[in-house]
N, C-alpha and C positions, 0 to 999 in steps of 0.2 A: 838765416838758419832758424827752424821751426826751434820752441821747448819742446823740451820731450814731453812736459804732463800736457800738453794740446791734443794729443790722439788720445786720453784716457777717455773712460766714460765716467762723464758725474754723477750719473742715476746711481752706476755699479758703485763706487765710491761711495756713495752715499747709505747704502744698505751697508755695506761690510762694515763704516765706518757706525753705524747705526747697532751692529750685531756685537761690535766689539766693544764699545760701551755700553750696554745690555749685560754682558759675561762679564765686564770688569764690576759693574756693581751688584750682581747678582745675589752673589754671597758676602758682601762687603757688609759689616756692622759698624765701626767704627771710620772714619777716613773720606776721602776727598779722592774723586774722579776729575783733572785737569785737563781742558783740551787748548791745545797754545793754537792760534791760528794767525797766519800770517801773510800777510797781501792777499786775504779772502778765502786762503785754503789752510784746512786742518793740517799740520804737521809735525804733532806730536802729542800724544797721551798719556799723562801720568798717574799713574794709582799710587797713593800714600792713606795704608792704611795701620790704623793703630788698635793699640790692644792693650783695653783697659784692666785693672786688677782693684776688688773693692780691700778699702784697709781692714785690717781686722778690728772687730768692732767684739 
């Protein structure tokens, strides 16, 4: 029995996965864009972003 990600296309995966990290940091100021990948393929993306405050001074 075949995997089913064998009939994907990697080009196509490769742009959207390419577009969506693009928009996740786009307007990102503070924070960390994580891409976990596993046995050679991307399968999961985290955005952790933070939001700083200056003390009063």
């Amino acid at each position: 029995m075949a995997r089913p990600d064998t009939h994907r296309n990697p080009a196509s995966d490769e742009v959207d996965l390419a577009t969506l990290v693009t928009s996740l940091i786009k307007d990102l100021r503070f924070g960390a864009v994580e891409i976990i990948v596993h046995e050679g393929r991307v399968v999961q993306v985290e955005r952790k972003e933070k939001y700083r405050f200056d003390k009063p001074g």
